[in-house]
C-alpha positions as CSV (number, residue, x, y, z in Angstrom):
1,X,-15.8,12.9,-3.4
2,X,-16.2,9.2,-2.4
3,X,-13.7,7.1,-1.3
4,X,-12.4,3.8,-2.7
5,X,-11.5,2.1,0.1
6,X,-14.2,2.1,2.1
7,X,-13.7,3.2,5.8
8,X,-12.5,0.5,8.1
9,X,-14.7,0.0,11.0
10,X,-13.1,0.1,14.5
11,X,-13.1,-3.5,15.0
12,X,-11.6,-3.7,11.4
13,X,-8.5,-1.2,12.4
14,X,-7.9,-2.8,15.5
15,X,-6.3,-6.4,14.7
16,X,-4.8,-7.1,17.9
17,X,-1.8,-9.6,18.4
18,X,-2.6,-12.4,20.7
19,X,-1.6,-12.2,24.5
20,X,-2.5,-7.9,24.3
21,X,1.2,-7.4,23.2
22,X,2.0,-4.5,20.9
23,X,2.1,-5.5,17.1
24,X,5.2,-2.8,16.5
25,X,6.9,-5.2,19.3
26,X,6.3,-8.4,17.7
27,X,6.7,-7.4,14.2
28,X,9.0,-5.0,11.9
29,X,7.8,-2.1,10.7
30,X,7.6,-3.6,7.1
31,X,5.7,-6.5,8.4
32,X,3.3,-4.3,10.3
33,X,2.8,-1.9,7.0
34,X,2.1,-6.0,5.6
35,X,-0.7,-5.9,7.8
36,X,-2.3,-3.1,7.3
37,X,-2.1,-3.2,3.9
38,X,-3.3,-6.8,3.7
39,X,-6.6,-5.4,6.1
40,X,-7.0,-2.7,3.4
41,X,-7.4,-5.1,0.7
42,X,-9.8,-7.5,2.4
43,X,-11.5,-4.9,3.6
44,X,-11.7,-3.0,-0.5
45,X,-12.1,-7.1,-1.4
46,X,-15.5,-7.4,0.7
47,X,-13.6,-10.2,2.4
48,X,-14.3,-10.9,6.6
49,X,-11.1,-12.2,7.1
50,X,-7.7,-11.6,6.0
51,X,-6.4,-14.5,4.6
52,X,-3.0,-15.7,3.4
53,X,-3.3,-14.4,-0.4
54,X,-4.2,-10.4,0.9
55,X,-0.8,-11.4,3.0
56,X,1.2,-12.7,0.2
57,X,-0.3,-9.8,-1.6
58,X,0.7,-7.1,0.5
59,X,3.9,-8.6,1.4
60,X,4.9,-8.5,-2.0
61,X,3.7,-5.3,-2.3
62,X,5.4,-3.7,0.7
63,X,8.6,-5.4,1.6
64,X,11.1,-5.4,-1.1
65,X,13.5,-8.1,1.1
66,X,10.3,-10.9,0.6
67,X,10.3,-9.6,-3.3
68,X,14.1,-10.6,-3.7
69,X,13.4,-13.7,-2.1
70,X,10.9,-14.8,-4.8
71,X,13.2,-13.0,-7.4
72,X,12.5,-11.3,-10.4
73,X,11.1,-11.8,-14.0
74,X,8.2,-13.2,-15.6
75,X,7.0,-15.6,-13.0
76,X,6.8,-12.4,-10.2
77,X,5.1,-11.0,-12.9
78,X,2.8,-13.9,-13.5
79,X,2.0,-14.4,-9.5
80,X,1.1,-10.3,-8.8
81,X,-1.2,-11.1,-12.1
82,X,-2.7,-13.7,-10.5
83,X,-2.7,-11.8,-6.9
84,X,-4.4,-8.5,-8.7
85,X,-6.8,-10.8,-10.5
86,X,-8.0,-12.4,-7.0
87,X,-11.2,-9.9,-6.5
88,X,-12.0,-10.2,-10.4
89,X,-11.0,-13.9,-11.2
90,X,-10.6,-16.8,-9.6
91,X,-11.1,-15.7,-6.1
92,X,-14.3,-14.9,-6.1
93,X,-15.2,-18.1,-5.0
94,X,-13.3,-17.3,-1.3
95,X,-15.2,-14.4,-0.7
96,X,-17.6,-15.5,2.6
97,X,-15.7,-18.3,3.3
98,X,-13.1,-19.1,6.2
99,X,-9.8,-20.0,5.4
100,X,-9.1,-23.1,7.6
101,X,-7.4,-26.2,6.2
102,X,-7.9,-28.2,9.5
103,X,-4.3,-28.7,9.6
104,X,-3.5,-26.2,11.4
105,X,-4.6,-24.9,15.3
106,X,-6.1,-22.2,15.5
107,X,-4.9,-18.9,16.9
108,X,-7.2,-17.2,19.0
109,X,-7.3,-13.6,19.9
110,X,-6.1,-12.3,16.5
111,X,-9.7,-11.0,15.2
112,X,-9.9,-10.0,11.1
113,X,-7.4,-12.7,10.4
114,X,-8.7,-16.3,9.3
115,X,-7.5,-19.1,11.0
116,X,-4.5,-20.2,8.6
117,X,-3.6,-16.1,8.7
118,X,-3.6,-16.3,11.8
119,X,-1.1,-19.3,12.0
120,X,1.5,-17.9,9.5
121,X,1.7,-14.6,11.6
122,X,2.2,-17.0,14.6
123,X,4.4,-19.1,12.7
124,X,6.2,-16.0,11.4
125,X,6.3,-15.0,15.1
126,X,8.4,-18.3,15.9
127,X,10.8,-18.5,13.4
128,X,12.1,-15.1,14.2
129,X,12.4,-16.2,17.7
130,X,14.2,-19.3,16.5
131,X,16.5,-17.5,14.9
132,X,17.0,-15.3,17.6
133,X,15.3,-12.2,16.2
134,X,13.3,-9.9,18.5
135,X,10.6,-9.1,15.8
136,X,9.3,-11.3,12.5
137,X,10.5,-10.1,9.4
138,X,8.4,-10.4,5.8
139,X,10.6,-13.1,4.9
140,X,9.6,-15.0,8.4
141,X,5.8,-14.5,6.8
142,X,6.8,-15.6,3.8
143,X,8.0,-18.9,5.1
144,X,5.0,-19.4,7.4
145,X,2.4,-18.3,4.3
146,X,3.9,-21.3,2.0
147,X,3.8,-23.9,5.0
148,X,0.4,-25.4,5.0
149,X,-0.4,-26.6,1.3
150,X,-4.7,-25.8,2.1
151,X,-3.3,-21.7,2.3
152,X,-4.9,-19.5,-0.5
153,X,-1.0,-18.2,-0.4
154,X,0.3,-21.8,-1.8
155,X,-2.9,-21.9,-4.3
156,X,-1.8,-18.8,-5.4
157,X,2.0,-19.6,-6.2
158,X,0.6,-22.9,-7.5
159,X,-0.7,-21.4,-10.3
160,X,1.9,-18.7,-10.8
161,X,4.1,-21.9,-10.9
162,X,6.3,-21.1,-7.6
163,X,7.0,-24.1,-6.0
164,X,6.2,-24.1,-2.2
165,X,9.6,-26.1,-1.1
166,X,11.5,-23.6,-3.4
167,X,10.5,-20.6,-1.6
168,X,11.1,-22.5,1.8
169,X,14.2,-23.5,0.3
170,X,15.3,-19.5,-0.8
171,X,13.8,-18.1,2.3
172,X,16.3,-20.6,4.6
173,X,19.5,-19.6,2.1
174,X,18.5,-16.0,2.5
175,X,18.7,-15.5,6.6
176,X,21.4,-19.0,6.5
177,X,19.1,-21.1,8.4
178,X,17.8,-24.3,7.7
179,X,13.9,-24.6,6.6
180,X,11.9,-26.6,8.8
């Protein structure tokens, strides 16, 4: 029996954090399952890179606190439509292209991730710490996937019709901090 996802190379299993920390330090567990799940799909995709979309994908898939965030009802149900319809849809004109709005500096070290992945993680990274958290949570990603308006994330909620400021807006009223 074959497999559907294909196996992940070892280069493609080993997405290391930058700086050689630990990604269990630095990130929940539900953020970490993010990840992987997010590799998994780029990976099943036949994308290089994980970019924001497999994030907001997984994210939504795996961690139930981001989910409430965005709420319920027809317009989650409109975005995972879009989300699932990414590798047989619209998407298809991402796959072998970077993810890079320019906007944004690049992280280095974080190999499988494209450069605006690699931002949000970092970005998700930093809020925690701002807040005073020892690890990012989804909602941290969530924030930090929404932040740069080039992010395949944002063009993905644009056309679910969630507003970018509004999930800002719900993820700062959900830990009671101010958005940025």
């Amino acid at each position: 029996m074959q497999h559907r996802i294909p196996r992940q190379s070892a280069g493609e299993q080993a997405v290391r954090p930058p700086d050689g920390t630990d990604a269990d330090v630095r990130f929940t567990p539900e953020l970490a399952s993010v990840v992987s799940g997010a590799r998994r799909r780029a990976v099943r995709d036949g994308d290089r890179q994980i970019d924001t979309a497999h994030l907001l994908h997984s994210l939504l898939e795996y961690d139930p606190e981001a989910r409430a965030v965005l709420g319920e009802g027809p317009q989650l149900a409109r975005l995972l439509g879009y989300l699932v319809q990414r590798s047989i849809g619209y998407g298809l004109r991402w796959q072998s292209t970077v993810e890079d709005s320019g906007a944004v500096p690049v992280v280095s070290g974080v190999a499988g991730f494209s450069p605006l992945a690699a931002a949000a993680m970092e970005d998700a990274r930093v809020r925690a710490a701002r807040r005073g958290a020892d690890r990012a949570r989804g909602v941290d990603l969530l924030a930090a996937l929404v932040a740069d308006p080039q992010a395949r994330a944002v063009e993905v909620l644009g056309r679910a019709a969630v507003e970018p400021r509004t999930v800002l807006a719900r993820v700062s009223d959900h830990l009671g901090t101010s958005s940025r």
